[in-house]
C-alpha positions as CSV (number, residue, x, y, z in Angstrom):
1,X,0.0,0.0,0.0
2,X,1.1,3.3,-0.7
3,X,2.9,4.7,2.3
4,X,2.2,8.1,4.1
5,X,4.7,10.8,4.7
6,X,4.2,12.8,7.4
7,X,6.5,16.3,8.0
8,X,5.4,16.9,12.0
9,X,7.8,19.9,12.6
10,X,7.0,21.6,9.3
11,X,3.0,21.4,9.9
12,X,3.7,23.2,13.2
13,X,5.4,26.0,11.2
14,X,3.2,26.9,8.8
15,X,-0.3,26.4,11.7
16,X,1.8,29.2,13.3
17,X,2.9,31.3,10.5
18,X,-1.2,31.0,9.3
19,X,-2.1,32.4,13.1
20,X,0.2,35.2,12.6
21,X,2.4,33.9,15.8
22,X,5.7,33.5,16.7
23,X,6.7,29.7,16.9
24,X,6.4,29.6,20.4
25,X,8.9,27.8,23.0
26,X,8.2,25.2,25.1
27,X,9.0,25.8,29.0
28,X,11.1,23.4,30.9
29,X,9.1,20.5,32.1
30,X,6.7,20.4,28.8
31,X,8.5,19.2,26.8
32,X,8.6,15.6,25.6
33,X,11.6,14.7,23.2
34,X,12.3,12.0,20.9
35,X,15.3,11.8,18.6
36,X,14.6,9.8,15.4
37,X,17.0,9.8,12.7
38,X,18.8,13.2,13.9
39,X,15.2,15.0,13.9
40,X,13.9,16.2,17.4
41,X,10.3,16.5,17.3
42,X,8.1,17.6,20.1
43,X,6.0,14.3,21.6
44,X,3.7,17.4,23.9
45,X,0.3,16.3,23.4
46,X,-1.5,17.7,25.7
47,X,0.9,20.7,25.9
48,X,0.7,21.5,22.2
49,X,-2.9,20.4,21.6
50,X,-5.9,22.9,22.8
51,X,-8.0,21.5,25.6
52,X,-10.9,21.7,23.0
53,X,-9.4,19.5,20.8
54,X,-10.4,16.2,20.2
55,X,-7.5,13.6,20.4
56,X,-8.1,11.2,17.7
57,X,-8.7,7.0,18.3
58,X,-5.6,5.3,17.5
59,X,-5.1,1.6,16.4
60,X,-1.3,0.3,16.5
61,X,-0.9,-2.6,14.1
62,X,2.0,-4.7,14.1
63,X,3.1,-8.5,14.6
64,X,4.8,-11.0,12.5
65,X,6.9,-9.7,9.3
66,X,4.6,-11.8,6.3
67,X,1.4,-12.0,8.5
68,X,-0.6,-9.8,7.2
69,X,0.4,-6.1,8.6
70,X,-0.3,-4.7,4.9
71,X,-3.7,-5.6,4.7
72,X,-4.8,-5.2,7.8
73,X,-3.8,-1.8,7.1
74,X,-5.7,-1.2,3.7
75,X,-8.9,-2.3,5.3
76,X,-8.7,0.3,8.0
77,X,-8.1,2.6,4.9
78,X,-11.0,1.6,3.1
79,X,-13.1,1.9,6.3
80,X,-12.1,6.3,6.7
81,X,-9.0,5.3,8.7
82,X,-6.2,7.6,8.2
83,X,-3.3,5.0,7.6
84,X,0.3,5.9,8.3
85,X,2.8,3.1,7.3
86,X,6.1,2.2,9.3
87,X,6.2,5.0,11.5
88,X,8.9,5.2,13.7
89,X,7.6,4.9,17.0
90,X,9.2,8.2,18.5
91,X,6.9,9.9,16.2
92,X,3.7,8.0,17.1
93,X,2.5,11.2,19.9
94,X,3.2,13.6,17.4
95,X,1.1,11.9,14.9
96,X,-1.4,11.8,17.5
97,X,-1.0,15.7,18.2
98,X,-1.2,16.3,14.7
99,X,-4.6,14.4,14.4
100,X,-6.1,16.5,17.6
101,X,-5.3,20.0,15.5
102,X,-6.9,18.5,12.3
103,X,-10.3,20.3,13.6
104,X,-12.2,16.4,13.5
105,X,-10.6,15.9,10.0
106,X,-8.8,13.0,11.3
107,X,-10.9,11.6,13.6
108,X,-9.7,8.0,13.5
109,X,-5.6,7.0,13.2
110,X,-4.0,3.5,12.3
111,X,-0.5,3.2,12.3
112,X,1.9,-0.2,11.1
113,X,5.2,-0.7,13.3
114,X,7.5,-3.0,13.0
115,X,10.0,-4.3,15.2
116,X,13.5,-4.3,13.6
117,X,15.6,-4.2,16.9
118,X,15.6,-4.0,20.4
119,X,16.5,0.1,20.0
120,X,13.2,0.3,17.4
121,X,11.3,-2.1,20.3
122,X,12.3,0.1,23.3
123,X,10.9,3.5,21.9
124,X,7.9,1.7,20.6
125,X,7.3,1.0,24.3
126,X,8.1,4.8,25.7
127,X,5.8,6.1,23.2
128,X,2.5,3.6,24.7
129,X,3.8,4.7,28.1
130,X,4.3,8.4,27.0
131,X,0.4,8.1,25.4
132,X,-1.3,5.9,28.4
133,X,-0.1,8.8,30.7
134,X,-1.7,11.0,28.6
135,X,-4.9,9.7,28.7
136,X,-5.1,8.7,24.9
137,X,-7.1,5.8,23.9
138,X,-4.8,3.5,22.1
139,X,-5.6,0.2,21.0
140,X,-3.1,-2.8,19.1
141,X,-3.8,-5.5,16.6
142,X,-1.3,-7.9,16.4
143,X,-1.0,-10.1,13.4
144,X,0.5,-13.5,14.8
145,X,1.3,-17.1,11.9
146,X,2.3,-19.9,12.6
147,X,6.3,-20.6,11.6
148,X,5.7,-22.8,9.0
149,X,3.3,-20.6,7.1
150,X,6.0,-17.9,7.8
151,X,8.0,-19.9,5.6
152,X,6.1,-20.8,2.9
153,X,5.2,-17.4,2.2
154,X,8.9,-15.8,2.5
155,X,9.9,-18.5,0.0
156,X,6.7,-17.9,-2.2
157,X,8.1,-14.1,-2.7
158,X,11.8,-15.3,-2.9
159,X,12.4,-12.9,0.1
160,X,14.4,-12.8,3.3
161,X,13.0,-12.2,6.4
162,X,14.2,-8.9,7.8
163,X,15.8,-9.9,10.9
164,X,18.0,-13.2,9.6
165,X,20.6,-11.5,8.4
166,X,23.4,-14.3,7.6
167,X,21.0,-17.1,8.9
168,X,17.8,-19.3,7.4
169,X,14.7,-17.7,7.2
170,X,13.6,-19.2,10.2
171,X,16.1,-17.9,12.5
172,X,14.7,-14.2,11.2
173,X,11.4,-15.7,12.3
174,X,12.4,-16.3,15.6
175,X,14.3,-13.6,16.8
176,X,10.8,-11.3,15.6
177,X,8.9,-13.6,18.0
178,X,11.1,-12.8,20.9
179,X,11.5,-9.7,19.9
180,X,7.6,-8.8,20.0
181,X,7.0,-11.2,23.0
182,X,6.0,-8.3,25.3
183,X,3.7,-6.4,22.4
184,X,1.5,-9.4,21.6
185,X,0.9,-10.0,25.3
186,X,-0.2,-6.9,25.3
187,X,-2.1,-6.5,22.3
188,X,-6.1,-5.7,22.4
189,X,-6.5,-8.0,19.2
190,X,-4.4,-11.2,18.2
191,X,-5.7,-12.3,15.5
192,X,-3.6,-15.7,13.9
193,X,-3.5,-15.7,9.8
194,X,-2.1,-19.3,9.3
195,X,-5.1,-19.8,7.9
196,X,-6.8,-17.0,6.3
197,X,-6.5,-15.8,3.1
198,X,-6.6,-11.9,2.3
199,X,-10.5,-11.9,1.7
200,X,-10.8,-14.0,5.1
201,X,-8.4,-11.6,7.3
202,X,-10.3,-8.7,5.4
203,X,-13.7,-9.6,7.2
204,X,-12.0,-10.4,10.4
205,X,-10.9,-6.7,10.4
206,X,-14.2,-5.4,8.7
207,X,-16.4,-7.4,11.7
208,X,-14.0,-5.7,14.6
209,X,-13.9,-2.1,12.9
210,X,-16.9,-1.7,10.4
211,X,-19.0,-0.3,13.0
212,X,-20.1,3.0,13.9
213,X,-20.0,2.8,17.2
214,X,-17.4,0.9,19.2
215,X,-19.4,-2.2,21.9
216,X,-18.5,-3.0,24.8
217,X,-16.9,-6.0,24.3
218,X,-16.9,-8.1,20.8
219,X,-16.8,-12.2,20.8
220,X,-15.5,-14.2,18.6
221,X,-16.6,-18.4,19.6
222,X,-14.6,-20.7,17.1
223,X,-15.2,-23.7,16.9
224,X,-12.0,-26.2,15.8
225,X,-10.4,-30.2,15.6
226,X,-7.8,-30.7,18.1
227,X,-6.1,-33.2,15.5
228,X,-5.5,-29.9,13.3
229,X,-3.9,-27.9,16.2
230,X,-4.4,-25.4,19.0
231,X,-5.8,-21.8,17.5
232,X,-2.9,-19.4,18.5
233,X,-5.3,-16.5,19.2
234,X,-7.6,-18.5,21.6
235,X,-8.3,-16.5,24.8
236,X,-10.3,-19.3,26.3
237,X,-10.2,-22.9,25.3
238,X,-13.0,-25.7,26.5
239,X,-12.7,-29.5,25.5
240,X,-16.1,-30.7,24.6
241,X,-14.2,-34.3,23.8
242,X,-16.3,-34.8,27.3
243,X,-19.2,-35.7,24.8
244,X,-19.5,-39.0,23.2
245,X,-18.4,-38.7,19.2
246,X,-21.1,-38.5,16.8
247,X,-19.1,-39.7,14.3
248,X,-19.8,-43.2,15.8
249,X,-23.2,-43.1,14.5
250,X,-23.6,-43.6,11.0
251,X,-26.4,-41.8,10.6
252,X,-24.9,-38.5,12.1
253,X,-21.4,-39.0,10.9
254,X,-22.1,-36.9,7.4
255,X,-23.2,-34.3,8.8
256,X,-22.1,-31.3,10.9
257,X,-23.1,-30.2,14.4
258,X,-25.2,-27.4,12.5
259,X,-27.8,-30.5,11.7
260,X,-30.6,-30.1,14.4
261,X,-30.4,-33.8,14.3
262,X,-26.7,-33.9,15.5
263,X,-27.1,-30.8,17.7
264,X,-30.1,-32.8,19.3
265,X,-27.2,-35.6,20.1
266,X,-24.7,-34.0,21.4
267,X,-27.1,-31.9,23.7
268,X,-28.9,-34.7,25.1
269,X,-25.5,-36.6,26.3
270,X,-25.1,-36.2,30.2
271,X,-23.2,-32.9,31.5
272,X,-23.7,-31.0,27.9
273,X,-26.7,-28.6,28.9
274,X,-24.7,-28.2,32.5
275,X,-21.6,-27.4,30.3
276,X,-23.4,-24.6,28.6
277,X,-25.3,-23.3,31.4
278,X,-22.1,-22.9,33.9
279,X,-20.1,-22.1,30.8
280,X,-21.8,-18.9,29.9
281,X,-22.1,-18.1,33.5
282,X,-18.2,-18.3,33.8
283,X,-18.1,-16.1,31.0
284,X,-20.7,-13.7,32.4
285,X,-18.2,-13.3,35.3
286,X,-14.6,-13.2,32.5
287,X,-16.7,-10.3,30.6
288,X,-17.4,-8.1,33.6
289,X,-13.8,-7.8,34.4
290,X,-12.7,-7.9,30.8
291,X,-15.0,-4.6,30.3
292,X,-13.4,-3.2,33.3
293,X,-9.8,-3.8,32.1
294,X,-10.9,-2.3,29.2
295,X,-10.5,-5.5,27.1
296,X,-12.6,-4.9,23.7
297,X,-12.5,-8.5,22.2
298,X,-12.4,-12.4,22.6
299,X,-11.8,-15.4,21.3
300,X,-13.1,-18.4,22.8
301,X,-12.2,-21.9,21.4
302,X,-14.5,-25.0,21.5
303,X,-12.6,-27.8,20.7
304,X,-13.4,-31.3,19.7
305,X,-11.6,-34.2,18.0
306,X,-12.1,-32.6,14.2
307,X,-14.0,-29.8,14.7
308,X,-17.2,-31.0,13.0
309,X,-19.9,-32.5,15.4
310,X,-19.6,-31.7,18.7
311,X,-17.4,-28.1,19.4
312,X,-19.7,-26.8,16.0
313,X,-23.2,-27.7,18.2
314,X,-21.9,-25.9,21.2
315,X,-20.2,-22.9,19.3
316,X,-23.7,-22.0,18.4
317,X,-25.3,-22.5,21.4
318,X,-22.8,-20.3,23.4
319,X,-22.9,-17.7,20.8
320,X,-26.6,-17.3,21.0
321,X,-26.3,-17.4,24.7
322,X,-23.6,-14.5,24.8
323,X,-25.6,-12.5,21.6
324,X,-28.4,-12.5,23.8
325,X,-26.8,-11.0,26.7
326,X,-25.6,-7.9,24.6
327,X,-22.1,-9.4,23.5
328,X,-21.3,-9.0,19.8
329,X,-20.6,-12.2,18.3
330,X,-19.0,-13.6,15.8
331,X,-19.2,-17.5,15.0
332,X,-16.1,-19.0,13.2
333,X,-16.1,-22.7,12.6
334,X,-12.2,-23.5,11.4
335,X,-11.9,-27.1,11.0
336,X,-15.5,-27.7,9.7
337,X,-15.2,-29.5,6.5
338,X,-11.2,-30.0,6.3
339,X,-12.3,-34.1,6.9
């Protein structure tokens, strides 16, 4: 995508020079400096910023170099976002101050970092502190793969990873991961592209962002087969291989636990309507005190042996329960038809 310049230091000039003011000076103790690439910009917010102002939302996108970071990106653009690609992180509050004297122009800020050492991973991390003290709203989507469809994609573009230097791809791949340890376990959104293809990872970010207005805490319930794999962005996981297998009876095994004859099965074993009642009251509990942490999404993980029968029946019958308690929710079913 095409990347955004931004000019911080000469945008102050000329909002001066307009006002028919002297550039003023900032006193000793207002100040906030970062020094990227020889360049000191003020990092002020709320110094330079009139208390009218309205500081922008901000969405920090990073994660794993080949996951995705690109498109994530263009489908915030699409949606009004105003995109700023590889940003150094220094400059992230001044974007941020820029945004708050736009007069509501630029209401709404995404920016893509990388990490391409620990000096680029340290100011990444003074510039969230420097905006959480600031009281700016600040959320980050991390794209997260698995290492082996790393690989295949750096060798489908005939491309080294950034960080392997004299090494094999997959030593670039691992030095990221430690590298962005901290940032993904912080991260408001993980969301794991193994899978996905660009139109798939596109509705994952048009389902969290399309809307107008911003509620209170999004679900995603995903169903998936234990025999393909953990899902790396679970927040929760629950086994229901509990259940007897459907797949034992002939008549079921075709179909999926979306039939309402299988669904009937699975809910009429002992201990499945208890699992869903105490489940969704566990969760009732998790989403209060995600809400007040200020956690805005998800992802709970029903397993099963292949992610057909049973974990598909109880998917949708805890996403019903949790839609009908005011949680937005998406329903993803991963392994369903990979037999």
């Amino acid at each position: 995508m095409t990347e955004h310049e931004t000019h911080p230091t000469a945008e102050r000039d000329r909002s001066h020079e307009e006002a028919g003011q002297d550039r003023p000076q900032p006193a000793v103790g207002d100040q906030h400096a970062a020094q990227e690439n020889g360049v000191q910009v003020s990092t002020d917010v709320t110094a330079a910023v009139a208390p009218e102002a309205a500081i922008p939302e901000l969405v920090i996108i990073s994660g794993m170099s080949g996951a995705g970071r690109s498109t994530a990106a263009k489908c915030l653009e699409d949606l009004g976002w105003f995109v700023v690609d590889n940003l150094p992180p220094a400059l992230i509050p001044t974007m941020v101050e820029l945004g708050a004297r736009s007069q509501g122009n630029v209401a709404r800020i995404a920016v893509v970092v990388d990490v391409r050492g620990r000096r680029f991973f340290d100011n990444l991390r003074e510039s969230l502190a420097d905006l959480d003290t600031r009281g700016v709203t600040r959320r980050i989507v991390f794209l997260e793969s698995s290492d082996e469809a790393l690989v295949r994609r750096f060798e489908s573009v005939r491309r080294p990873h950034p960080l392997q230097g004299d090494g094999r791809i997959v030593d670039g791949i691992a030095a990221e991961r430690e590298l962005l340890r901290e940032l993904r376990g912080d991260a408001d959104l993980v969301i794991d592209t193994s899978s996905l293809n660009v139109h798939e990872l596109r509705a994952k970010m048009d389902a969290q962002f399309a809307g107008e207005e911003e509620p209170e805490l999004r679900a995603t319930v995903m169903s998936f087969g234990f025999k393909y794999g953990l899902p790396v962005d679970a927040d929760l996981v629950a086994d229901m291989r509990f259940l007897p297998n459907p797949h034992w009876v002939p008549e079921l095994r075709p179909y999926s636990g979306l039939n309402e004859e299988v669904a009937a099965y699975v809910f009429n074993q002992p201990g499945a309507k208890e699992f869903l009642d105490r489940y969704a009251e566990l969760l009732r509990l998790i989403a209060a005190g995600y809400r007040r942490e200020g956690k805005r999404y998800v992802t709970i993980a029903i397993g099963c042996t292949g992610g057909k029968h049973r974990s598909v029946a109880m998917s949708e019958k805890l996403a019903a329960r949790l839609a009908a308690e005011g949680v937005e929710t998406v329903i993803v079913h991963r392994d369903m038809g990979r037999e």
